[in-house]
Backbone as CSV, one residue per row, in Angstrom:
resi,resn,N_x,N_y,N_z,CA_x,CA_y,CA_z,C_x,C_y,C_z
1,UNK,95.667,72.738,94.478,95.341,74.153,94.638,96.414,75.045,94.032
2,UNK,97.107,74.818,92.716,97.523,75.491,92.228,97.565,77.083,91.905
3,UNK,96.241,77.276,91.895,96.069,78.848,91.437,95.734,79.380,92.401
4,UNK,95.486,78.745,93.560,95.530,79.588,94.793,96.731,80.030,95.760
5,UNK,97.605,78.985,95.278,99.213,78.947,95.446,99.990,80.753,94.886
6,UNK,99.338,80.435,93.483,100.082,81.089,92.497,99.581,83.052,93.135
7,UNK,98.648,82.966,93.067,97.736,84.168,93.974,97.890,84.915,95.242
8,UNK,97.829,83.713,96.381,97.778,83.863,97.603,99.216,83.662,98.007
9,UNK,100.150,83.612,97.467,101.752,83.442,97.904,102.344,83.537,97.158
10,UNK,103.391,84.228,97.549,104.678,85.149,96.673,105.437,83.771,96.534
11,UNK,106.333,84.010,95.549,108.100,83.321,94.869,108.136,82.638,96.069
12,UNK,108.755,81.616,96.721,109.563,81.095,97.305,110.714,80.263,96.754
13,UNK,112.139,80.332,97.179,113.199,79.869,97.023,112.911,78.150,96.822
14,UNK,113.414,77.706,95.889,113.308,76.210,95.671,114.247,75.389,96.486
15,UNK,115.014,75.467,96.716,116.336,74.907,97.440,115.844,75.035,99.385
16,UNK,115.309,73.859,99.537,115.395,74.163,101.707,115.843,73.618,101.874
17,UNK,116.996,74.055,102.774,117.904,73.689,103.783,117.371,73.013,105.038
18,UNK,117.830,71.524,105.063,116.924,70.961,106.501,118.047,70.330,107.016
19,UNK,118.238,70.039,108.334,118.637,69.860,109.230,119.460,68.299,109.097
20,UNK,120.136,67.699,110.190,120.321,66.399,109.851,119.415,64.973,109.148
21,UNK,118.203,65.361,110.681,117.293,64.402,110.302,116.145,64.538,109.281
22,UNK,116.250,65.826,108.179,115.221,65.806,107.805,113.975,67.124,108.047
23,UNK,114.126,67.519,109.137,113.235,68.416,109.479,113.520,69.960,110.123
24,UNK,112.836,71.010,110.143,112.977,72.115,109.800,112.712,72.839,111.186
25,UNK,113.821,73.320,111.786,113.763,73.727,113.239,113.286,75.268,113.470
26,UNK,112.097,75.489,114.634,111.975,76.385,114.954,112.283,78.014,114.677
27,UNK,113.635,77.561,114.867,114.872,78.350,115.006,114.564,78.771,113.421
28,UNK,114.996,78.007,112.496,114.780,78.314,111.202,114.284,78.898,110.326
29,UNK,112.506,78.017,110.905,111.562,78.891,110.631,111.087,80.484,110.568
30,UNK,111.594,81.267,111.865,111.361,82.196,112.447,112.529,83.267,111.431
31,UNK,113.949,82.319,111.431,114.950,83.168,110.578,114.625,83.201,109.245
32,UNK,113.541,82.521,108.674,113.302,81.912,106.949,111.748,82.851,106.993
33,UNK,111.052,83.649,107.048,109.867,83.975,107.532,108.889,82.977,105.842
34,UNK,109.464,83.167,104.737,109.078,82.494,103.836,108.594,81.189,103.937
35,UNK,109.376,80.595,105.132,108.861,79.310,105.146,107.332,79.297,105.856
36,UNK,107.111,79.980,106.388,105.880,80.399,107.592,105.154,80.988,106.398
37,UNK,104.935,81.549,105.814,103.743,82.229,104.402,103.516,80.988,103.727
38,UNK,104.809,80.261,103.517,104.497,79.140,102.677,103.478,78.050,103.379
39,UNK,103.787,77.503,104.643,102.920,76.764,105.547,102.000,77.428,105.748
40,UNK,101.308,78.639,105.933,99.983,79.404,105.977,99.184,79.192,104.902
41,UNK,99.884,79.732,104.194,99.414,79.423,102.345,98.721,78.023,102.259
42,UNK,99.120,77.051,102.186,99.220,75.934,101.908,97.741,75.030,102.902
43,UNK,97.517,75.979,104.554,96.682,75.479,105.239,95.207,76.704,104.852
44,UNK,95.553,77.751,104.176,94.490,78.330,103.665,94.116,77.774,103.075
45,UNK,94.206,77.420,101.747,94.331,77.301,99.916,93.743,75.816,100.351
46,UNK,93.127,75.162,101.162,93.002,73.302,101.247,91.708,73.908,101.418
47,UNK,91.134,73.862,99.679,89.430,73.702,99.686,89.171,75.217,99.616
48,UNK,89.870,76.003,99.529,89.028,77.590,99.846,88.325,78.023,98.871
49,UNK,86.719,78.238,99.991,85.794,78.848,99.013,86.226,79.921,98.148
50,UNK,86.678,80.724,98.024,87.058,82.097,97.454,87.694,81.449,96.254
51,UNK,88.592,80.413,96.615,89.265,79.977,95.107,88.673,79.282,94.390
52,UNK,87.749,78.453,95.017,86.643,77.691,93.957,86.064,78.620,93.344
53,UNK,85.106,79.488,93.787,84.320,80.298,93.477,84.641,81.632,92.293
54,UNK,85.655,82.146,93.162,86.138,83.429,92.212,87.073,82.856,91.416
55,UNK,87.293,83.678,90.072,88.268,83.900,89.406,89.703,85.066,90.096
56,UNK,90.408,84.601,89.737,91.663,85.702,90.325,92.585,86.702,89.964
57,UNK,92.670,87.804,90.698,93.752,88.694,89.521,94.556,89.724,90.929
58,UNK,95.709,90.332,90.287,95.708,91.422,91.158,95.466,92.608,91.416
59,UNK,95.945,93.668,92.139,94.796,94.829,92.158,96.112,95.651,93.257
60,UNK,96.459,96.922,92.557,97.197,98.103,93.720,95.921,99.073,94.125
61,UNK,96.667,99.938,94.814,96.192,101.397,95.077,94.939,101.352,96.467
62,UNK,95.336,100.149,96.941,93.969,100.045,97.630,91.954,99.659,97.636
63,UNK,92.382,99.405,95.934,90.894,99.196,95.793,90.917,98.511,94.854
64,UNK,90.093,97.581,95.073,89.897,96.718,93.504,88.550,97.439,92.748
65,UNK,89.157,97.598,91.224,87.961,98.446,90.082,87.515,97.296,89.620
66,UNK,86.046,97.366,89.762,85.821,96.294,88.443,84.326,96.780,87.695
67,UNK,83.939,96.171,86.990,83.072,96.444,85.975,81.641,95.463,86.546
68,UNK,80.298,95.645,87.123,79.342,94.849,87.430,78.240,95.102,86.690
69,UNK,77.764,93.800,85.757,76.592,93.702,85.174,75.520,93.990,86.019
70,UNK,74.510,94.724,85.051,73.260,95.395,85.418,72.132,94.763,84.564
71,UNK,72.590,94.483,83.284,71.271,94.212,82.732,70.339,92.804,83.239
72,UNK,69.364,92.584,82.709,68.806,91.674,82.894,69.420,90.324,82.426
73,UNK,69.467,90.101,80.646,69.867,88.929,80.280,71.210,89.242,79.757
74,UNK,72.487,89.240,79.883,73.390,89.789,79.457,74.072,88.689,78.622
75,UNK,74.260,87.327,78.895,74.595,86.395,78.103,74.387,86.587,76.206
76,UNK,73.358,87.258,76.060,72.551,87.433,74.990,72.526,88.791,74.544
77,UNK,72.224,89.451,73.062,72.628,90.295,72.650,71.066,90.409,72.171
78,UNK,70.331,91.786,72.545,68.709,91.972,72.103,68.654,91.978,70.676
79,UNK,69.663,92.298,70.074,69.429,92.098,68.899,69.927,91.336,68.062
80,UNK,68.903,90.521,67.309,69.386,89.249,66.266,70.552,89.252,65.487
81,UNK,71.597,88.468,65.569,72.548,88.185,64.098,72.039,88.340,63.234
82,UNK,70.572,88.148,62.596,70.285,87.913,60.746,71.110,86.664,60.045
83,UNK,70.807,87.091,58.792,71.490,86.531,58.077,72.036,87.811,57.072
84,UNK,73.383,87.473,57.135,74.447,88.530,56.458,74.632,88.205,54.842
85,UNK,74.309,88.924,54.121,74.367,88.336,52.583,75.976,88.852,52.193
86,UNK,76.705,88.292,51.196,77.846,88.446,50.670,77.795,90.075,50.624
87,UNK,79.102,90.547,51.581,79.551,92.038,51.262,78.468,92.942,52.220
88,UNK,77.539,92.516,52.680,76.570,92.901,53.796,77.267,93.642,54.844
89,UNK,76.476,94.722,55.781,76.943,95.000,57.217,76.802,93.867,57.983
90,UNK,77.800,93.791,58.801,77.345,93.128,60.461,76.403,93.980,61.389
91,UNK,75.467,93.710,61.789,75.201,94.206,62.942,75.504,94.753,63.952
92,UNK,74.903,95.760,64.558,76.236,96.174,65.878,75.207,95.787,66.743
93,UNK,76.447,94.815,67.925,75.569,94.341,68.690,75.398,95.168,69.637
94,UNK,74.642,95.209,71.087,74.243,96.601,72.240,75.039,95.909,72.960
95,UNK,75.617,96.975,73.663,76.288,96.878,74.817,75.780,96.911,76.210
96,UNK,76.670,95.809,76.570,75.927,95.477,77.702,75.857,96.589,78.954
97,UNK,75.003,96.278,79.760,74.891,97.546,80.936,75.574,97.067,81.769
98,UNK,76.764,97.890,82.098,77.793,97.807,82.892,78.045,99.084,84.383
99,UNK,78.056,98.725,85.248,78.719,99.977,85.894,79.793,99.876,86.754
100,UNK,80.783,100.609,86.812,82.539,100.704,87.310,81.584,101.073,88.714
101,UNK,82.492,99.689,89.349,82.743,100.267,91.036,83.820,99.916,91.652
102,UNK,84.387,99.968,92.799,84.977,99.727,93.081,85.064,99.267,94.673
103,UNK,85.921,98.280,94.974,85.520,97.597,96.834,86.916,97.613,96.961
104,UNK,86.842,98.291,98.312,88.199,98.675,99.150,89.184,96.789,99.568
105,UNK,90.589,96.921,99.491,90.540,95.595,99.644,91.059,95.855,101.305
106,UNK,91.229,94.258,102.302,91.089,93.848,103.306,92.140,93.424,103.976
107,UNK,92.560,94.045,105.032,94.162,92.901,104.762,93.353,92.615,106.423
108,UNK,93.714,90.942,106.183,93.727,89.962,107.270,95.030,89.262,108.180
109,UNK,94.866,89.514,108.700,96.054,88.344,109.371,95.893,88.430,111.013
110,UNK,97.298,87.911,111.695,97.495,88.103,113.007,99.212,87.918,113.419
111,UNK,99.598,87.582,114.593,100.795,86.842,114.876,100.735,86.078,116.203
112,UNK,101.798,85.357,116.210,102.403,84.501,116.882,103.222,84.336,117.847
113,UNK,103.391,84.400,119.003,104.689,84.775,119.759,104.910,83.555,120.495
114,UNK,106.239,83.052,120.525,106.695,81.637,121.048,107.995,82.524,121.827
115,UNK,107.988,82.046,122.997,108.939,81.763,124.018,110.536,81.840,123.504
116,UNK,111.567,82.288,124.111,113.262,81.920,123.942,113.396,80.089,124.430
117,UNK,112.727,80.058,125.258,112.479,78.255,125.433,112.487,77.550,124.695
118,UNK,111.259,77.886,124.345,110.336,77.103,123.255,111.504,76.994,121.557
119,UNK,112.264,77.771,121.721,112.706,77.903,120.443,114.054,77.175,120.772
120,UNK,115.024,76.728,121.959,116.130,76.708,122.238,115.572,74.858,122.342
121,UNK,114.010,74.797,123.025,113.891,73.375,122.517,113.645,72.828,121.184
122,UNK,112.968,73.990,120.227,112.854,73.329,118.907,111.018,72.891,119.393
123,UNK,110.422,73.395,119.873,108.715,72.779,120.448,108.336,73.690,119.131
124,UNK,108.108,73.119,117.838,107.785,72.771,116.481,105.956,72.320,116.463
125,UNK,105.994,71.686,117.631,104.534,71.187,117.741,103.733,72.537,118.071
126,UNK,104.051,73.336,119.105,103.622,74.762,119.762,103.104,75.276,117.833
127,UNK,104.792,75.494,117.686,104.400,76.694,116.503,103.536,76.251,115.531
128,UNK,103.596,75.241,114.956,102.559,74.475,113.993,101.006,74.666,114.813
129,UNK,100.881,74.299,115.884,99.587,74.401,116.540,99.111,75.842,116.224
130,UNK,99.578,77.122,116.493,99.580,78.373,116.457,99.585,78.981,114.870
131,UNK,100.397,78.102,114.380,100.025,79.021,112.823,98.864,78.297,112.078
132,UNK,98.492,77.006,112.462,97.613,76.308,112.050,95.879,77.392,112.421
133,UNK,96.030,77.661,113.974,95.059,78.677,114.570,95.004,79.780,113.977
134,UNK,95.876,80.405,113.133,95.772,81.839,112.142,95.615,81.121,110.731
135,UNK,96.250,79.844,110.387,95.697,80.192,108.907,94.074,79.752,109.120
136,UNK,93.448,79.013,109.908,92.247,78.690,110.135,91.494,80.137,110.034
137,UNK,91.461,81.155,110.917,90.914,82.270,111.139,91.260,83.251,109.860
138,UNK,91.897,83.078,109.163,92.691,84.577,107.849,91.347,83.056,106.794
139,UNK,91.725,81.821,106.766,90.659,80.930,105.910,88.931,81.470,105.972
140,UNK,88.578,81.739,107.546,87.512,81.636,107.574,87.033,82.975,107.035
141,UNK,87.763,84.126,107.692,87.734,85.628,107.112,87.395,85.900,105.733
142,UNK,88.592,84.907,105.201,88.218,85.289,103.742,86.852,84.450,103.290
143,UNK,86.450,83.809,103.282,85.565,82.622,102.988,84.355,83.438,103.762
144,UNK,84.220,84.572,104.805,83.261,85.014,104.805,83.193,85.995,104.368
145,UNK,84.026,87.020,103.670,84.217,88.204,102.949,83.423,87.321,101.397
146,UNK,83.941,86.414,100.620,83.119,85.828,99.563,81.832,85.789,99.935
147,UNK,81.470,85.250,100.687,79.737,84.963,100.670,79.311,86.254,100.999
148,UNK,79.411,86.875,101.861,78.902,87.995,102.763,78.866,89.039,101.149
149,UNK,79.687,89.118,100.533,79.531,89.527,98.621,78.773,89.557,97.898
150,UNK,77.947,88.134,98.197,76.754,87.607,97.107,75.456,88.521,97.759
151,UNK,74.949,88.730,99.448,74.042,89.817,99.390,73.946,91.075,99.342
152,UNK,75.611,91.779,99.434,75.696,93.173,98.779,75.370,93.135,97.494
153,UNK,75.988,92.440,96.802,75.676,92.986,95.218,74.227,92.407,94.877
154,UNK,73.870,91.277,95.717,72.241,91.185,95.289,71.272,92.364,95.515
155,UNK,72.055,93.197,96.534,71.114,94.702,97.054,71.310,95.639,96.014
156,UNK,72.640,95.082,95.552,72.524,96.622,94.914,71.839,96.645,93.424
157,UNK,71.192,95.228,93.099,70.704,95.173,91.787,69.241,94.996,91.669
158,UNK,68.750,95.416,93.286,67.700,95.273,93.401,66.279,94.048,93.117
159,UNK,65.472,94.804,91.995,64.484,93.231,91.983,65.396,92.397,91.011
160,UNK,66.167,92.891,89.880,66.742,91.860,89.049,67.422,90.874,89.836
161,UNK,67.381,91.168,91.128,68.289,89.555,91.716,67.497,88.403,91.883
162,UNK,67.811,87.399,91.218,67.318,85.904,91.865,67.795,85.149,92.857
163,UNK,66.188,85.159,92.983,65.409,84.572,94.396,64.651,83.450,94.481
164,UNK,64.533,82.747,95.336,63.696,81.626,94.769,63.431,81.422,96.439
165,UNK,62.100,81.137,96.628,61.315,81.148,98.116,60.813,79.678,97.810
166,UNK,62.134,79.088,98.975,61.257,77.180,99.675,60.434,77.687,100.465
167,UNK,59.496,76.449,100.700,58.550,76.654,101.649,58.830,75.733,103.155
168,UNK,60.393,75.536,102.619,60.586,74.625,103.775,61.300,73.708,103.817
169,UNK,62.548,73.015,104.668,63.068,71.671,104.191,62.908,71.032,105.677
170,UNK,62.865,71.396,106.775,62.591,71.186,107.830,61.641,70.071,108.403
171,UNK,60.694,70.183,107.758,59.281,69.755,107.641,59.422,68.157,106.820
172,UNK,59.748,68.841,105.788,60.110,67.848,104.644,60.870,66.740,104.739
173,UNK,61.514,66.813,105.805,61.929,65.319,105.936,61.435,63.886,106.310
174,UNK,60.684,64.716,107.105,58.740,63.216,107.088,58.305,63.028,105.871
175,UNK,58.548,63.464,104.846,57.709,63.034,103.541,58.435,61.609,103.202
176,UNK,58.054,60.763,103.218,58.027,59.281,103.008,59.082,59.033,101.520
177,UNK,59.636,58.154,101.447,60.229,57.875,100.483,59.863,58.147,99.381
178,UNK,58.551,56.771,99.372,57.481,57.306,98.460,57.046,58.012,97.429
179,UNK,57.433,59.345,98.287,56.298,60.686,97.692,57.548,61.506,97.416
180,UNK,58.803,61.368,97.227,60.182,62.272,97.800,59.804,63.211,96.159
181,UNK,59.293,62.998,95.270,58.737,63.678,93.971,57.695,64.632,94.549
182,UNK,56.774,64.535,95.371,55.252,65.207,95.826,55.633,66.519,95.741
183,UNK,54.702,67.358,95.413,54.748,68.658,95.639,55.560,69.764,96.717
184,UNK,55.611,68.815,97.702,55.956,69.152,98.765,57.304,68.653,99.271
185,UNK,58.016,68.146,98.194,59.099,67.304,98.813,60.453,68.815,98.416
186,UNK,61.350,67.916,99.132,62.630,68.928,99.218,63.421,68.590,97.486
187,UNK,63.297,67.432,96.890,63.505,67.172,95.298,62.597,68.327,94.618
188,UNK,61.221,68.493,94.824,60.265,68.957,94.312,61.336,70.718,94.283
189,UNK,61.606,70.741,95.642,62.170,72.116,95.192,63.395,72.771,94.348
190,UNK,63.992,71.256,94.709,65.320,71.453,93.202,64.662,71.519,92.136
191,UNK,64.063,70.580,91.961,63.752,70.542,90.381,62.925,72.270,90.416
192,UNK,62.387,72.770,90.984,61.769,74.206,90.565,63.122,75.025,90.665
193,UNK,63.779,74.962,91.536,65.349,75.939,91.345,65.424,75.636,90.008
194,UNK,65.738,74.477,89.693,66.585,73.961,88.030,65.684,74.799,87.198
195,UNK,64.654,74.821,87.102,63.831,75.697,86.052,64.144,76.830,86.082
196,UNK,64.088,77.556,87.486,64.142,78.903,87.536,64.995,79.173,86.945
197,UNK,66.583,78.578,87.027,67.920,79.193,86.215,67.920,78.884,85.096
198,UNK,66.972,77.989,84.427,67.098,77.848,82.731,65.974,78.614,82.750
199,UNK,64.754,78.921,82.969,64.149,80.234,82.804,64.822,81.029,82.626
200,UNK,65.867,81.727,82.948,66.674,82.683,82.725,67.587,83.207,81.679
201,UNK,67.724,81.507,81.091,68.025,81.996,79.683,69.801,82.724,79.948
202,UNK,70.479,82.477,80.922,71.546,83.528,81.097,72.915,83.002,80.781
203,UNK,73.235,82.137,80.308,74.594,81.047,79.837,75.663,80.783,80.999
204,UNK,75.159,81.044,82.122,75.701,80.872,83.717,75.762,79.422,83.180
205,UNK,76.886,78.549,83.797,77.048,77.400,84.848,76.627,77.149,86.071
206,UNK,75.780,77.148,86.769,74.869,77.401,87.860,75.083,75.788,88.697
207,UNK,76.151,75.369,89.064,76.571,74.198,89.175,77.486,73.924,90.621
208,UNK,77.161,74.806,91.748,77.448,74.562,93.079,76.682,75.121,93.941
209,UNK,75.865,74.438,94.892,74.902,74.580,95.958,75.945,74.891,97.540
210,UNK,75.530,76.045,97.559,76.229,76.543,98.815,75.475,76.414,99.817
211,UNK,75.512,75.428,101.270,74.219,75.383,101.866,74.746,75.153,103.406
212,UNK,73.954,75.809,104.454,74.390,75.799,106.125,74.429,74.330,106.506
213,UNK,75.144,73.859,106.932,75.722,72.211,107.532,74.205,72.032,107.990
214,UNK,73.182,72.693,108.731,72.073,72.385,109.115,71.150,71.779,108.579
215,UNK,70.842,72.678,106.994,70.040,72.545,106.096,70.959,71.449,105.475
216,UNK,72.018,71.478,105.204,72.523,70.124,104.801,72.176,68.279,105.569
217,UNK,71.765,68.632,106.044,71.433,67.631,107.094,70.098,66.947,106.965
218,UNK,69.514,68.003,106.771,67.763,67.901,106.440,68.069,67.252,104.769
219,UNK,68.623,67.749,104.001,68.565,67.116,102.774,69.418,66.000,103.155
220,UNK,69.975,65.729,103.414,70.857,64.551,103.750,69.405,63.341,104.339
221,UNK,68.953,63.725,105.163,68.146,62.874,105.684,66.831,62.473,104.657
222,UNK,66.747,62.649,103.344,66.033,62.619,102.774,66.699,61.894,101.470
223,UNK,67.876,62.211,101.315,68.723,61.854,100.228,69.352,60.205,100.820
224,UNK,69.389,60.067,101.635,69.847,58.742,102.251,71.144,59.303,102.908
225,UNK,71.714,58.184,103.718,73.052,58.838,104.232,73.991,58.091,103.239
226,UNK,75.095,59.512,103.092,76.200,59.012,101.857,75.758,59.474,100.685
227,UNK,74.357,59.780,100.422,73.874,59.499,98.943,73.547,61.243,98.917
228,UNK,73.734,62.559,99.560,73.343,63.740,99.459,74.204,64.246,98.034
229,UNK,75.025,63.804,97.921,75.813,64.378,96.537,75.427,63.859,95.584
230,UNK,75.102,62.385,95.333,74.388,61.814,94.562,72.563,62.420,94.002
231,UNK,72.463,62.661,95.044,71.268,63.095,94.999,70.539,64.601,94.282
232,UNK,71.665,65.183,94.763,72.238,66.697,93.988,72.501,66.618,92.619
233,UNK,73.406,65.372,92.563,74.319,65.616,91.679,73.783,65.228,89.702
234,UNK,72.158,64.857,90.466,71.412,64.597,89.396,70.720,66.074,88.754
235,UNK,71.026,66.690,89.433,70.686,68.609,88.992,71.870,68.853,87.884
236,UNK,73.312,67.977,87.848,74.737,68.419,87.567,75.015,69.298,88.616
237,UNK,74.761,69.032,89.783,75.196,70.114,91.359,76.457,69.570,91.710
238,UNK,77.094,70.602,92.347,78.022,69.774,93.524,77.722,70.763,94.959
239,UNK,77.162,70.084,95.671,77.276,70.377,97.310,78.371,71.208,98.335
240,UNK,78.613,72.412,99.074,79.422,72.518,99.400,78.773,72.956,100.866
241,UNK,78.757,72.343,101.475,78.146,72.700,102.949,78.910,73.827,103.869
242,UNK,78.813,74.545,104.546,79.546,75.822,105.078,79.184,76.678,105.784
243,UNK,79.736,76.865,106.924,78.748,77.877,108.389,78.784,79.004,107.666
244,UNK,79.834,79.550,106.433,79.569,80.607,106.216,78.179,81.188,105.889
245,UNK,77.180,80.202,105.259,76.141,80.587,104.288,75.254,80.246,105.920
246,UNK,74.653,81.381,105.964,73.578,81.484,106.727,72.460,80.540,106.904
247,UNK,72.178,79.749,108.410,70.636,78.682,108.080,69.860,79.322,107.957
248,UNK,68.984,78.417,106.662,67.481,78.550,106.347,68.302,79.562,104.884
249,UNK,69.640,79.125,104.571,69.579,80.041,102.962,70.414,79.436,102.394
250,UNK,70.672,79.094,101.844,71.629,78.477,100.277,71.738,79.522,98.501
251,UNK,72.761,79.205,98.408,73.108,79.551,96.669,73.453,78.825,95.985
252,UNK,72.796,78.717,94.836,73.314,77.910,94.055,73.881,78.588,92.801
253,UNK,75.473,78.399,92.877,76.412,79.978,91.949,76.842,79.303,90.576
254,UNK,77.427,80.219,89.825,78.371,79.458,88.587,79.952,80.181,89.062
255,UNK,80.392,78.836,89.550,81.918,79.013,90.044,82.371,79.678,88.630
256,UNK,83.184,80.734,89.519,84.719,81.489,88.591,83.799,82.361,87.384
257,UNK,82.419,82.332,87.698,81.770,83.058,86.471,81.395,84.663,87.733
258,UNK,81.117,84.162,88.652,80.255,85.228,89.737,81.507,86.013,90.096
259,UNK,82.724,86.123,89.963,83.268,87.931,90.403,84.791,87.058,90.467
260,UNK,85.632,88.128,90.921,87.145,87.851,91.035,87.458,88.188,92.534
261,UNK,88.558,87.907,93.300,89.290,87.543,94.158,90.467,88.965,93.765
262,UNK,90.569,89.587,93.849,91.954,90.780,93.553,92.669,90.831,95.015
263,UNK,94.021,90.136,94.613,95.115,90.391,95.680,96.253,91.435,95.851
264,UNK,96.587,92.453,96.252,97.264,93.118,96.385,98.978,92.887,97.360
265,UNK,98.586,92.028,98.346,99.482,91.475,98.876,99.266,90.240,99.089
266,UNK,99.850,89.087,98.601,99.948,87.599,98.947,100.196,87.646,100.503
267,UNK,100.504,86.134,100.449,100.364,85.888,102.365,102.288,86.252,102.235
268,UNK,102.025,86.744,103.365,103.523,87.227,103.726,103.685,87.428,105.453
269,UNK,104.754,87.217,105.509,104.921,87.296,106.931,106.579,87.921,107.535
270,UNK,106.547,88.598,108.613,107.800,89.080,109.081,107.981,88.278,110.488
271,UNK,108.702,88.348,110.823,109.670,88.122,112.132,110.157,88.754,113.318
272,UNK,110.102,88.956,114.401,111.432,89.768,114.940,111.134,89.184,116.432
273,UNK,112.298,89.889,116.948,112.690,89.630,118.707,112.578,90.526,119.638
274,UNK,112.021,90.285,121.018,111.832,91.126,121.684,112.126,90.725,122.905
275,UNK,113.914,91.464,123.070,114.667,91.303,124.180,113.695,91.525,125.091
276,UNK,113.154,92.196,125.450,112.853,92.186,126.939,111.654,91.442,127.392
277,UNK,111.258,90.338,126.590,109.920,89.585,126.606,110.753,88.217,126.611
278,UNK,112.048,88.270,125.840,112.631,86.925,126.060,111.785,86.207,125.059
279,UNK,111.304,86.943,123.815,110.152,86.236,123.280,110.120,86.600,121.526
280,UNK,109.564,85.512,120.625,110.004,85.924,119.450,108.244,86.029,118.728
281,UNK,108.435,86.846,117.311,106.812,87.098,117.266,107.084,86.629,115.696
282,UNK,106.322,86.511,115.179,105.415,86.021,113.493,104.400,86.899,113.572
283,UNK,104.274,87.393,112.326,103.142,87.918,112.137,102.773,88.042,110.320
284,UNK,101.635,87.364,110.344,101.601,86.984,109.140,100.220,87.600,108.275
285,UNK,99.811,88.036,107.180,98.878,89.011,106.293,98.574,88.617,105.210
286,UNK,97.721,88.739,104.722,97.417,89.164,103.223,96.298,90.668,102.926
287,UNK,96.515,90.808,102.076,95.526,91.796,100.835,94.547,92.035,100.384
288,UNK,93.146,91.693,100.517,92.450,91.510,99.269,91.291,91.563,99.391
289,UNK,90.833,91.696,97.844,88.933,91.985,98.167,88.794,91.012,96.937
290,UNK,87.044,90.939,97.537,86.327,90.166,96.803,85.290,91.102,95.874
291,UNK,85.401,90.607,94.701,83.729,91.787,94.005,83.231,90.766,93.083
292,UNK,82.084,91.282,93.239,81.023,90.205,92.210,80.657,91.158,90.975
293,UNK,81.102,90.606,90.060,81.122,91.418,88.507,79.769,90.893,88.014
294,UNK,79.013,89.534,88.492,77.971,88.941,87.399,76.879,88.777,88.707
295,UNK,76.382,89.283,88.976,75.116,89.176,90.142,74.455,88.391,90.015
296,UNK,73.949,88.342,88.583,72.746,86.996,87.987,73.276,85.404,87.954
297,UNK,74.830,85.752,88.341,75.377,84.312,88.729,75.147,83.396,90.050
298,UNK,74.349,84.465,90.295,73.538,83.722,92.016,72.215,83.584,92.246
299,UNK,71.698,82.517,92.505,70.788,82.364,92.646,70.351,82.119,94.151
300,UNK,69.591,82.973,94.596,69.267,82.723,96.704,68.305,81.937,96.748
301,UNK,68.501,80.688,97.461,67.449,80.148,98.598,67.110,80.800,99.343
302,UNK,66.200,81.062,100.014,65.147,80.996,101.079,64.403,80.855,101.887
303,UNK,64.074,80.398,103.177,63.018,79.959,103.720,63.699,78.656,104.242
304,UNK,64.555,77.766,103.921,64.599,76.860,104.087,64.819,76.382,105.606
305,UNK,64.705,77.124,106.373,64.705,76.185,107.961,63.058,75.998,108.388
306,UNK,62.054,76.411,107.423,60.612,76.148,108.351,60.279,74.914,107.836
């Protein structure tokens, strides 16, 4: 997770100072706050949707600007190259329909407060348990700020958004081995997704299925057990199962093509003490918004829990 490293967390000092045996005391931690962004960082960034998905950049002033396609086929230019004879004009190609908006960015986080005890024993297990519980929650936040993305900007582009209505995967798992091709089978409906996005003609990578652990299950039970990626993976899919994506709906996106990630503040964290609590606090943040620049890079499921 390199580039989520590089993004989501500031410089840290190369040189750590550890202890006799090896390991990095409480005490330390709390005086090093870098080391605590760095361990947050590190339990975000393992798999995060936002970094698969988006491309990344940064962004001041409070808002990330970006530029979101409107037209229909934008990959493509309405009007033909020709053929250019020696000393000929080029063509001017049309410009694409673009419009500047802009999405406020988000800052997430929380803190931590451990005991004068707890710290005079070095209970390392406590604090790890506790920052593990915030980078989990600042992970899930962001990972639902990405998806929760794909049906704003599908609203705001109205009918040009693709849609594609199952009639069901629920059902579909009684369809017999057999018949797993039949009209009615849950294959039957990939293979009509797969058309729909080369219908489109749009030079997307359309090559990750975002789908509720539920509905994952139902295809799973149809795909064999073990064999659901395999099974996908004959579309050129890769599977990413996730409470974020709502049951009974799936997307199937073109990673790092569908919008950017703009960070304004990496994960960072401060420190301090509070004599009269006998008690020390962490509190740790980041920055940032998500915007979807290419709308037509998503394609919605539907229907799929009847």
């Amino acid at each position: 997770m390199a580039e989520a490293q590089k993004f989501l967390s500031a410089e840290f000092p190369g040189n750590i100072h550890q202890n006799a045996d090896g390991g990095i005391t409480v005490e330390q931690m709390l005086n090093e706050p870098t080391r605590i962004s760095r361990y947050v960082t590190e339990k975000i960034s393992d798999d995060l949707l936002s970094e698969y998905l988006y491309s990344s950049t940064t962004t001041s002033g409070g808002a990330l600007i970006f530029n979101q396609l409107l037209g229909a086929s934008p990959a493509a230019s309405e009007k033909r190259t020709g053929v250019i004879a020696p000393g000929g004009e080029f063509p001017t190609i049309d410009n694409i329909d673009v419009e500047e908006q802009f999405v406020k960015v988000r800052k997430i986080g929380g803190k931590v407060g451990i005991t004068d005890e707890a710290v005079k024993r070095n209970d390392s297990r406590y604090l790890n348990q506790e920052l593990m519980r915030l980078a989990n929650r600042m992970k899930l936040d962001l990972e639902s700020d990405a998806v929760a993305a794909f049906d704003k900007a599908m609203e705001a582009i109205g009918d040009n958004a693709l849609r594609f209505q199952s009639t069901g995967w629920a059902a579909k798992t009684k369809v017999k081995a057999a018949d797993k091709v039949a009209a009615d089978s849950i294959e039957a409906d990939l293979l009509k997704l797969r058309l729909e996005t080369q219908k489109q003609d749009l030079g997307y990578n359309f090559s990750t299925l975002l789908i509720n652990p539920e509905d994952h299950f139902n295809l799973s039970l149809v795909a064999g057990i073990g064999m659901e990626q395999e099974f996908v993976g004959r579309f050129g899919w890769t599977i990413k199962a996730t409470n974020r994506v709502e049951k009974g709906s799936a997307y199937l996106v073109a990673p790092k093509q569908v919008g950017v990630i703009g960070v304004e503040s990496p994960v960072s964290t401060e420190t301090w003490r509070e004599a009269k609590f006998q008690e020390s606090y962490t509190q740790t943040w980041a920055t940032v918004a998500h915007a979807i620049t290419d709308p037509l890079a998503i394609m919605k499921l539907e229907g799929l829990a009847a």
